[in-house]
KETIVO-377549 format. One line per field, with one value per residue (C-alpha): residue number from 1; chain; x, y, z. Coordinates in nm, 4 decimals. Layout:
% residues N
seq <- [NUM;...]
mol <- [A;...]
u <- [X;...]
v <- [Y;...]
w <- [Z;...]
% end
This chain:
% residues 409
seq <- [1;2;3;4;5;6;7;8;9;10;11;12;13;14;15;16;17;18;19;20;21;22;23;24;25;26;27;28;29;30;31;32;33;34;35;36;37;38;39;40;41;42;43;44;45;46;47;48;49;50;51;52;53;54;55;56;57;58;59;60;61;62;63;64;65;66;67;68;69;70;71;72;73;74;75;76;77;78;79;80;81;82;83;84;85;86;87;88;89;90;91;92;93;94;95;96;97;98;99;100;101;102;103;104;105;106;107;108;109;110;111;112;113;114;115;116;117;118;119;120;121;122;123;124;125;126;127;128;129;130;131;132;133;134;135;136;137;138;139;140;141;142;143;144;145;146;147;148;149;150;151;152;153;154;155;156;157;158;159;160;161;162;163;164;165;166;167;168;169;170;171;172;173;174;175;176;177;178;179;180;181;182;183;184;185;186;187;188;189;190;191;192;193;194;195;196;197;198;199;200;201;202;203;204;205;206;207;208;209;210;211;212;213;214;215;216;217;218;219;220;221;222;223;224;225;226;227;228;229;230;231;232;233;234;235;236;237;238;239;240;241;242;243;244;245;246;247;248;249;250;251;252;253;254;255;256;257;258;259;260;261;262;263;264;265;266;267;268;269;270;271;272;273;274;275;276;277;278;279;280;281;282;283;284;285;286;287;288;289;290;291;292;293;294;295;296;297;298;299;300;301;302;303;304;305;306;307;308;309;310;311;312;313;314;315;316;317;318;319;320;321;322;323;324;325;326;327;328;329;330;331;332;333;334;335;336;337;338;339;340;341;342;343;344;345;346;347;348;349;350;351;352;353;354;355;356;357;358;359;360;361;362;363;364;365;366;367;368;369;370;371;372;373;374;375;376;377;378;379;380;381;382;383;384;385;386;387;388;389;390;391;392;393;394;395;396;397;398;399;400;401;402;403;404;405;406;407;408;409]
mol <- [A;A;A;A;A;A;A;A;A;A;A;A;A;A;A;A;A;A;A;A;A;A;A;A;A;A;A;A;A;A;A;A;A;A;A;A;A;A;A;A;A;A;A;A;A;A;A;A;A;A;A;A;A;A;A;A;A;A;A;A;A;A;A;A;A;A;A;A;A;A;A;A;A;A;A;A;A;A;A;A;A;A;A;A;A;A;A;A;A;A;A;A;A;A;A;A;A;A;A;A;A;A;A;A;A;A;A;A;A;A;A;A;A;A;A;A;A;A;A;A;A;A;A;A;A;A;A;A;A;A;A;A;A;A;A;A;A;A;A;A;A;A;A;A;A;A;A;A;A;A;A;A;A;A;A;A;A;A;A;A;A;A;A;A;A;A;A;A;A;A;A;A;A;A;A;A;A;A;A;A;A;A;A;A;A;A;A;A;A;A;A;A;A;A;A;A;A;A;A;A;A;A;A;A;A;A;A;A;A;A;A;A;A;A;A;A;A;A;A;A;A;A;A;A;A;A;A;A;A;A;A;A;A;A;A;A;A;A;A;A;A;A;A;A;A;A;A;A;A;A;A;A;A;A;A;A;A;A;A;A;A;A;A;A;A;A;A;A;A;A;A;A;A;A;A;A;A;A;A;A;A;A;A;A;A;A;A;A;A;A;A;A;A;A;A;A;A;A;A;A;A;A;A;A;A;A;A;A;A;A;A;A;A;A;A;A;A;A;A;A;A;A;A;A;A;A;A;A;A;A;A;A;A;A;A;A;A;A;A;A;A;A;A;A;A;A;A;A;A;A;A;A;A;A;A;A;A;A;A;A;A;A;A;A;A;A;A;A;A;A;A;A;A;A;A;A;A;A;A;A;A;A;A;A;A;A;A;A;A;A;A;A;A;A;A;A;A;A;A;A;A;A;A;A;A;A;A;A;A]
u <- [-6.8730;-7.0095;-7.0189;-6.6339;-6.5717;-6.7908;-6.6004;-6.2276;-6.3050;-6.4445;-6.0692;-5.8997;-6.1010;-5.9557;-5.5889;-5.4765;-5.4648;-5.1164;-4.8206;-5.1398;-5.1929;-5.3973;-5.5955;-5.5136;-5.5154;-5.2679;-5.5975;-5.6800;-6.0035;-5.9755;-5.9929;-6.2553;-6.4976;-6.4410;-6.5119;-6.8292;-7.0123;-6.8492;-6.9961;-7.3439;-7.4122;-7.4887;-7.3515;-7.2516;-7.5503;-7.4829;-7.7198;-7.6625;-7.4878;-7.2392;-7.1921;-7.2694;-7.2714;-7.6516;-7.7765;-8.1251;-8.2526;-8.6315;-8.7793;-9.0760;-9.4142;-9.7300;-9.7737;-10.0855;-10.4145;-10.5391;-10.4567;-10.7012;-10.8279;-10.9549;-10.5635;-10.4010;-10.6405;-10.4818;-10.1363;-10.1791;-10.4890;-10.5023;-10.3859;-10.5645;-10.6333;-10.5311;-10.2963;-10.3910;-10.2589;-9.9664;-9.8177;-9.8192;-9.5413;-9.2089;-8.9812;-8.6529;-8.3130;-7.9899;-7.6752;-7.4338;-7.1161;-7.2156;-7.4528;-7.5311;-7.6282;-7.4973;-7.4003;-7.0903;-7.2359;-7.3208;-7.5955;-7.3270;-7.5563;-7.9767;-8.1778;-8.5027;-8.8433;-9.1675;-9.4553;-9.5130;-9.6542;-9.5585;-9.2256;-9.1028;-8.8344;-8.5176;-8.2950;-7.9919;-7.7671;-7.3976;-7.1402;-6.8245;-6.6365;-6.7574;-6.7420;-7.0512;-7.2977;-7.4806;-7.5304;-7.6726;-7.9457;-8.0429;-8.1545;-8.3221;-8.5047;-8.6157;-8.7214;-8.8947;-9.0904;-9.2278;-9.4149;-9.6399;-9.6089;-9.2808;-9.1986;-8.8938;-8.8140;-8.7099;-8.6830;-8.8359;-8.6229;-8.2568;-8.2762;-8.5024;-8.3731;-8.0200;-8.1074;-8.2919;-7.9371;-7.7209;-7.9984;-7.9515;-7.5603;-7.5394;-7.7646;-8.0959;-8.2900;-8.5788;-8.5776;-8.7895;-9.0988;-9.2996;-9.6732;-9.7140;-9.4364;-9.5465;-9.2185;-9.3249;-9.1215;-9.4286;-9.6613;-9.4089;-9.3172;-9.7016;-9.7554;-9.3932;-9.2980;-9.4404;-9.2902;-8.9671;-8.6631;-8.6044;-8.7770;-8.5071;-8.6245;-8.4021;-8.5246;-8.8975;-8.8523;-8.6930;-8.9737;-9.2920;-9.2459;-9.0612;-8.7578;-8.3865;-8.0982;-7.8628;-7.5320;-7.6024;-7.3460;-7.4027;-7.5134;-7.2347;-6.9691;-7.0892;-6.9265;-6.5835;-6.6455;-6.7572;-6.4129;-6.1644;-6.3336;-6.2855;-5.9620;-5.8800;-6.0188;-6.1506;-6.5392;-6.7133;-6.7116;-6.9554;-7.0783;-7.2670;-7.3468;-7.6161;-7.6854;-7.7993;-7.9651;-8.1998;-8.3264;-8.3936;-8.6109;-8.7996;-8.8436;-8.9697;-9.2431;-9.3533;-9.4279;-9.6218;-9.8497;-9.8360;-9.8937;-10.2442;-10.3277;-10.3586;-10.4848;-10.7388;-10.9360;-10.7204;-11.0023;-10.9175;-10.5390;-10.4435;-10.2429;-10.0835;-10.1226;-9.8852;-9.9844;-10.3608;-10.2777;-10.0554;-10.3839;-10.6099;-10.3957;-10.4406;-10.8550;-10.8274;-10.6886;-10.8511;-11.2480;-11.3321;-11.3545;-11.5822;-11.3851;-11.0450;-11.1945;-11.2874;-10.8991;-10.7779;-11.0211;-10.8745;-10.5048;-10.5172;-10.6805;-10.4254;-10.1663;-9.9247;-9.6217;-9.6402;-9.5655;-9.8480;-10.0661;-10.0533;-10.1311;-10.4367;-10.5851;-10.5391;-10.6732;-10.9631;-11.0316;-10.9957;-11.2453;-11.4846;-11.4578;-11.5638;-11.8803;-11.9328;-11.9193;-11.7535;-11.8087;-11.5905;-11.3409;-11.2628;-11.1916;-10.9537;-10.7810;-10.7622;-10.6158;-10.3181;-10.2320;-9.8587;-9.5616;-9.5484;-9.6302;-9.9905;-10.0350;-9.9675;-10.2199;-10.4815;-10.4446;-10.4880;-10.8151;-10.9281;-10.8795;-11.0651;-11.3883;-11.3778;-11.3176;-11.5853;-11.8631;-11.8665;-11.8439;-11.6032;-11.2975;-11.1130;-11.0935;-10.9565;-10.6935;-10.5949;-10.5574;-10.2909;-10.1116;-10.0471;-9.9520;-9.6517;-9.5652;-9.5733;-9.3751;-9.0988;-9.0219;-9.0184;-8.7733;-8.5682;-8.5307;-8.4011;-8.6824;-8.7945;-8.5619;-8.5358;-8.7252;-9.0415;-9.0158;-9.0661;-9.3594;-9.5664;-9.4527;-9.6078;-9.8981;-9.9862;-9.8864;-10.1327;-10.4077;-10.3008;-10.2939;-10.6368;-10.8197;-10.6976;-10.8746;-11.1724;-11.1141;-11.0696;-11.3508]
v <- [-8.1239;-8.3939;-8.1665;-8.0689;-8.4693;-8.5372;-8.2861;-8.3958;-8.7258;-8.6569;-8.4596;-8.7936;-9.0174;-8.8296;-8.8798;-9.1781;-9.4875;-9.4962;-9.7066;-9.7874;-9.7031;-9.4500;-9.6452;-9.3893;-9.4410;-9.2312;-9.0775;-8.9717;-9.2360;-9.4854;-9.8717;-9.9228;-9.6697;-9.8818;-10.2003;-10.0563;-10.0544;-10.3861;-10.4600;-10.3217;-10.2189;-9.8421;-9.5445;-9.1985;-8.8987;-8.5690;-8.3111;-7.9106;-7.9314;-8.2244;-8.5989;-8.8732;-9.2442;-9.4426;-9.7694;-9.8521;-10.2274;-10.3947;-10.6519;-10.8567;-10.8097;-10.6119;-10.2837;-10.3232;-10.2578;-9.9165;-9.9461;-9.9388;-9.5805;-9.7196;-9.8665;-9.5277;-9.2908;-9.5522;-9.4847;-9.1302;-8.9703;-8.5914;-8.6570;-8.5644;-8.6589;-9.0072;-9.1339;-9.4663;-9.4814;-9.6525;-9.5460;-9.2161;-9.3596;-9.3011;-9.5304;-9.3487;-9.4314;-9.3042;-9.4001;-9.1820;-9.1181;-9.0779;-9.2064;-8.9405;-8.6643;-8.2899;-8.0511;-8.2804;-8.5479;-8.6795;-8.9018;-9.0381;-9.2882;-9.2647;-9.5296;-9.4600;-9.7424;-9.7094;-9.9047;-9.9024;-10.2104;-10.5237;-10.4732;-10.2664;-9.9764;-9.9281;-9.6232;-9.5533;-9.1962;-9.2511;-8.9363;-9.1056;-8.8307;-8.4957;-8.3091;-8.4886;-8.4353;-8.1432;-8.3357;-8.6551;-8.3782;-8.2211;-8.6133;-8.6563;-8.3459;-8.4460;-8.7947;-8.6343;-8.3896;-8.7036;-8.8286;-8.6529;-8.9323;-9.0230;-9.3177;-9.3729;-9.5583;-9.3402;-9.1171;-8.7892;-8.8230;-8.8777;-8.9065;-8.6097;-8.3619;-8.4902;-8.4395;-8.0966;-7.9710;-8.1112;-7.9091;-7.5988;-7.6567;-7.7054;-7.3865;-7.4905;-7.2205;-7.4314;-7.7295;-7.9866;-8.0715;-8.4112;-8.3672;-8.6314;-8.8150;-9.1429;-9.2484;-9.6523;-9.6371;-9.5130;-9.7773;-10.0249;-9.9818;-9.9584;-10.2821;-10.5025;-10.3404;-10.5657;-10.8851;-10.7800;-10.6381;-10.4267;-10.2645;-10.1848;-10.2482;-10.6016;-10.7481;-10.6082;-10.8335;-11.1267;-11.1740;-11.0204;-11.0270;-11.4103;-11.3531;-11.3054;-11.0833;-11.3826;-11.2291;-10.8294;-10.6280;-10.4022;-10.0854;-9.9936;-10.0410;-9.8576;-9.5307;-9.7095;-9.8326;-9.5477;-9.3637;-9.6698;-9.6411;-9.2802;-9.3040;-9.5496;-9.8947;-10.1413;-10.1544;-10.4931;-10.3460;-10.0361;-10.2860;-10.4482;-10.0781;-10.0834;-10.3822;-10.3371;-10.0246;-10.2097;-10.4839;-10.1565;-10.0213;-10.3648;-10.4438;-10.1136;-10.1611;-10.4745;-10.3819;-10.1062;-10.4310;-10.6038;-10.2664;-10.2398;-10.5547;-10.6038;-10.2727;-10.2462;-10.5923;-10.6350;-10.9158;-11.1397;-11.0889;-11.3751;-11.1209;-11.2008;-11.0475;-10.7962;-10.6752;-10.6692;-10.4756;-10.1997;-10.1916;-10.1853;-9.8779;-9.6842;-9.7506;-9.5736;-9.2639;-9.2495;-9.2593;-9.6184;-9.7360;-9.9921;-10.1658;-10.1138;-10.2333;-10.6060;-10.5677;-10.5143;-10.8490;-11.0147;-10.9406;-11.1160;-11.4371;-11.4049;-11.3890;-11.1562;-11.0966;-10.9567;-10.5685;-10.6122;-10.7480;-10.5292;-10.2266;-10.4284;-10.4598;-10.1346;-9.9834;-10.2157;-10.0872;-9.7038;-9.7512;-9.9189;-9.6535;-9.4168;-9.6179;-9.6281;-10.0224;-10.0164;-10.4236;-10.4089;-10.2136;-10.2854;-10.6490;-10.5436;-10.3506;-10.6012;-10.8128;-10.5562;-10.5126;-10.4604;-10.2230;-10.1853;-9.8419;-10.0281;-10.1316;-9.8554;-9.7384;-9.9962;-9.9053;-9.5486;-9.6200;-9.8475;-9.6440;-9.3635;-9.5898;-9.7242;-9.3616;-9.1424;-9.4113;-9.6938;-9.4309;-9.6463;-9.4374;-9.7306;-9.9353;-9.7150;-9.5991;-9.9865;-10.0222;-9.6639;-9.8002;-10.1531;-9.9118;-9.7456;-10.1022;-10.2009;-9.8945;-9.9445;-10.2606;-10.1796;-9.9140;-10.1262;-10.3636;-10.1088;-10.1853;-9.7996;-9.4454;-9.2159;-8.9681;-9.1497;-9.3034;-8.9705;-8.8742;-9.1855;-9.1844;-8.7607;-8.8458;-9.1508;-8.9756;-8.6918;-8.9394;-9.1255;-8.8262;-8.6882;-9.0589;-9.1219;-8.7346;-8.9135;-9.2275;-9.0475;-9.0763]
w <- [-0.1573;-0.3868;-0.6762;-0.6333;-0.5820;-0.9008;-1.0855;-0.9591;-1.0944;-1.4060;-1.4210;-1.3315;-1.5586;-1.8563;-1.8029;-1.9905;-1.7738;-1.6250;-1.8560;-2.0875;-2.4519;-2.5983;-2.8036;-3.0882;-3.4729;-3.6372;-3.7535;-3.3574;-3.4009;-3.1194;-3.1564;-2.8621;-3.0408;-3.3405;-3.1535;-2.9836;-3.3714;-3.4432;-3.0644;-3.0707;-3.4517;-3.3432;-3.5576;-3.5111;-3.5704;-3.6331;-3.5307;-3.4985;-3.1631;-3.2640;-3.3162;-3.0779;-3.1039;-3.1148;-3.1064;-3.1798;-3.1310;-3.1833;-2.9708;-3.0993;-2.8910;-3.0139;-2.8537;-2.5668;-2.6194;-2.4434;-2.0684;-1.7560;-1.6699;-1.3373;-1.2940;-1.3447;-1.1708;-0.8583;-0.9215;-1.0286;-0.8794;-1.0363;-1.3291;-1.6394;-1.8784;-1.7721;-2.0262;-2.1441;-2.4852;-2.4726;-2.8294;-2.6375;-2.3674;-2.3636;-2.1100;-1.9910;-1.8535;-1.7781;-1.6644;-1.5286;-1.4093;-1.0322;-0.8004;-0.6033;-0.8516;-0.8631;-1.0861;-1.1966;-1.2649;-1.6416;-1.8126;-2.0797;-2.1199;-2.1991;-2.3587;-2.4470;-2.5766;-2.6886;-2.8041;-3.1558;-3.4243;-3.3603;-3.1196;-2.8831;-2.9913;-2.7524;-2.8736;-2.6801;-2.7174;-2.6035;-2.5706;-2.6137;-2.4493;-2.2880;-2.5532;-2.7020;-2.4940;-2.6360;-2.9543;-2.6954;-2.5571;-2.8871;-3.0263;-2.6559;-2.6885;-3.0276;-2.9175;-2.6168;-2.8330;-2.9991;-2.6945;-2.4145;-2.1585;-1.9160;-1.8035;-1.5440;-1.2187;-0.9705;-1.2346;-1.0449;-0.7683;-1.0627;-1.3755;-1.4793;-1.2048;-1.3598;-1.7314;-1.6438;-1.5145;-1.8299;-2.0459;-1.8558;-1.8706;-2.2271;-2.2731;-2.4413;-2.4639;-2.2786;-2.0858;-2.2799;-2.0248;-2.0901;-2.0170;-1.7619;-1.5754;-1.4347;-1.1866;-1.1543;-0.8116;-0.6468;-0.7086;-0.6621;-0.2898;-0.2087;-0.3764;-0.3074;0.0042;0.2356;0.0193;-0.0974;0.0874;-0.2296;-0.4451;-0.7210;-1.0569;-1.0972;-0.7643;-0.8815;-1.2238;-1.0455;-0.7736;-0.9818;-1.3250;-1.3209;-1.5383;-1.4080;-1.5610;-1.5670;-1.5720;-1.5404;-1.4267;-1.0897;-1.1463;-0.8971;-1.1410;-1.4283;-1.3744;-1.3680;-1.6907;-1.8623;-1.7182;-1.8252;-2.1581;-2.2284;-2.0877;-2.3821;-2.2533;-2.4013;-2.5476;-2.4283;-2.0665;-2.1950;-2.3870;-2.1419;-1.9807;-2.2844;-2.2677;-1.8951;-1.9819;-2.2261;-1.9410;-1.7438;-2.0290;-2.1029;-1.7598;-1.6812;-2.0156;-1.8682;-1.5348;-1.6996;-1.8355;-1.4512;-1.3003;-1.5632;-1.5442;-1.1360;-1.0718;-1.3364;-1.1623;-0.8224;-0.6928;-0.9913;-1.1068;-0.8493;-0.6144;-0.3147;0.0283;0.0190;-0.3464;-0.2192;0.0723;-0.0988;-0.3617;-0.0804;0.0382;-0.3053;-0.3301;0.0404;-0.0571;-0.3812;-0.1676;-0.2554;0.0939;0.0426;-0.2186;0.0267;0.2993;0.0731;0.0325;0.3226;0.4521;0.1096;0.1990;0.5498;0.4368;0.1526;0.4228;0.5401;0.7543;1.1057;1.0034;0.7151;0.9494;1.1583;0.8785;0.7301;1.0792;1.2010;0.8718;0.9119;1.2816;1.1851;0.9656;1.1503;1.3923;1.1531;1.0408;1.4375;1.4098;1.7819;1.8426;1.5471;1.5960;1.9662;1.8899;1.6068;1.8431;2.1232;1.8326;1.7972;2.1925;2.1968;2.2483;1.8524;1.7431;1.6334;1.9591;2.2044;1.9224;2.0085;2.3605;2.3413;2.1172;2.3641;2.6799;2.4915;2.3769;2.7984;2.9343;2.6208;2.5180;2.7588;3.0641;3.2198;3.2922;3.5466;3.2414;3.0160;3.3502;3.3299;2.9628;2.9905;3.3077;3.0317;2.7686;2.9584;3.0918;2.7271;2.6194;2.8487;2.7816;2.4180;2.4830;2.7214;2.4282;2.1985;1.9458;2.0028;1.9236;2.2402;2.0491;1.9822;2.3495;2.4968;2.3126;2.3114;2.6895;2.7211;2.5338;2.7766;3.0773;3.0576;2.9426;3.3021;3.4641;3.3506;3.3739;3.7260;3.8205;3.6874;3.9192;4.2353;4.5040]
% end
């Protein structure tokens, strides 16, 4: 159904706005793509598969040193080699004329940066009707030949799945294929989660990187533009389409640097809570327990709010379990008592130290009997879905059931 919607209005966005000029020259060349050079200072390429418009701009900054192997093993564990050379990275972004994805919709729009010298390149390929978008892919492919690395936000989840569809639709022969794909959405919601309410690449620069878009356009509008503009519009309002695209690329580049730079020494990049505990997460997975666990004791002096609390100290009392460190864990769990999902958690592990180690089953029959108290208030509340109700509610009941066997005389 989306598809067939995508496609409809990619039918309606090339009918001439209604009572509105073409746009035309008596040539057939339209004023707005004539204002778009005089705008932006691109020009039109020709390749084998067609013409296309393209703007390339510089921004001063030398390219970075070579980055932290200890930082990227974090954010990508299996990767390798790791790829720290950043003249190897290329950053990618599209923008498109739907939200959603499928097979109708178009990347009419994708900028592309790398590293190189003393700046940092942004090229950006533009079809400026359908027609050109075979000739947009061929100078993509080329670009992406250039480079082994990828670089996106949220860009395994859209942009690439998008782009590998256009390729197929425009019949390359083969679907070009970067050797590594680094998606910086990953890393970002373990580190910014627990601080920010989003995690889209604008509210990521605003609250981490310290520098605001000023007067961006929303991203939500962008597909209008694109159709008013092909439909004859005017140029400054796909103007600032590129222009938006290139904060996405330099903001992406530079939390490439943030993301290097805290991971590669977490204890001494002056992060906060949150960041320390999403870090703390990563050096879990990865084996390093002893350096997550200094994290995870970091992160709550550091300070956090209730829910990342709550994480840090139930990570903390896991793995003191493991160790065996019981004095340890047992007050961390007495710490969490609650109806939260941590804390019918802390219960259970309590009930089953009291009723397997300490030999003291009426205890642990006490600290279940809480728990369902606990859990139906909770559910009462409507803080808990029916669904999870009735299987933290099961899974206490037969530990009851079983425990108060034990107790009888």
């Amino acid at each position: 159904m989306t598809s067939m919607v995508d496609a409809l209005s990619h039918v309606a966005a090339l009918r001439p706005k209604s009572g509105a000029r073409t746009g035309l020259r008596p040539d057939g060349v339209s004023h707005a793509r004539e204002e778009l050079v005089s705008l932006l200072g691109g020009r039109e390429e020709r390749n084998d598969r067609g013409n296309h418009f393209q703007v390339r701009r510089r921004f001063a900054g030398p390219a970075p040193e070579p980055l932290t192997p200890r930082a990227w093993n974090l954010v990508f564990p299996g990767v390798a080699p790791l790829p720290c050379d950043p003249a190897g990275w290329l950053f990618l972004d599209t923008e498109t004329t739907g939200l959603s994805g499928g097979t109708g919709t178009c990347a009419f729009l994708v900028g592309v940066g790398w590293w190189e010298g003393d700046g940092f390149t942004v090229e950006q390929y533009f079809m400026r009707d359908y027609g050109e978008e075979p000739s947009l892919l061929e100078a993509l492919a080329e670009r992406l030949d250039a480079h082994r690395v990828l670089v996106t936000y949220n860009g395994k989840s859209f942009d690439w799945p998008l782009l590998e569809t256009r390729f197929r639709m425009a019949r390359f022969g083969a679907v070009p294929q970067p050797s590594v794909h680094l998606d910086l959405l990953y890393p970002a919601r373990r580190l910014w989660r627990w601080s920010l309410e989003s995690v889209a690449l604008a509210e990521v620069e605003r609250h981490v990187l310290g520098f605001d878009r000023g007067g961006d356009i929303p991203s939500a509008s962008i597909p209008g533009r694109y159709f008013d503009f092909i439909r004859g519009g005017a140029a400054a309002p796909i103007a600032e389409v590129f222009r938006h695209n290139q904060m996405d690329l330099r903001g992406l580049a530079v939390l490439a640097l943030r993301l290097d730079r805290i991971l590669g020494d977490p204890e001494h990049s002056g992060c906060a809570g949150g960041e320390l505990l999403g870090i703390a997460r990563m050096l879990q997975k990865s084996g390093e327990g002893a350096r997550a666990r200094r994290l995870f004791r970091k992160s709550l002096e550091e300070g956090l709010p209730p829910g990342g609390r709550l994480c840090a100290e139930r990570e903390l009392a896991l793995m003191a379990k493991r160790e065996r460190d019981f004095t340890v864990s047992n007050r961390l769990w007495e710490r969490l008592l609650s109806g939260s999902p941590e804390g019918l958690e802390a219960y259970e592990q309590l009930a089953m130290y009291h009723e397997h180690r300490a030999r003291h089953p009426e205890k642990a029959l006490d600290l279940v009997r809480e728990a369902l108290g606990r859990l139906q208030d909770r559910f009462r509340s409507g803080a808990m879905t029916e669904d999870r109700y009735r299987r933290w509610h099961a899974r206490l009941c037969r530990r009851r059931e079983r425990l108060e066997r034990k107790c009888l005389p």
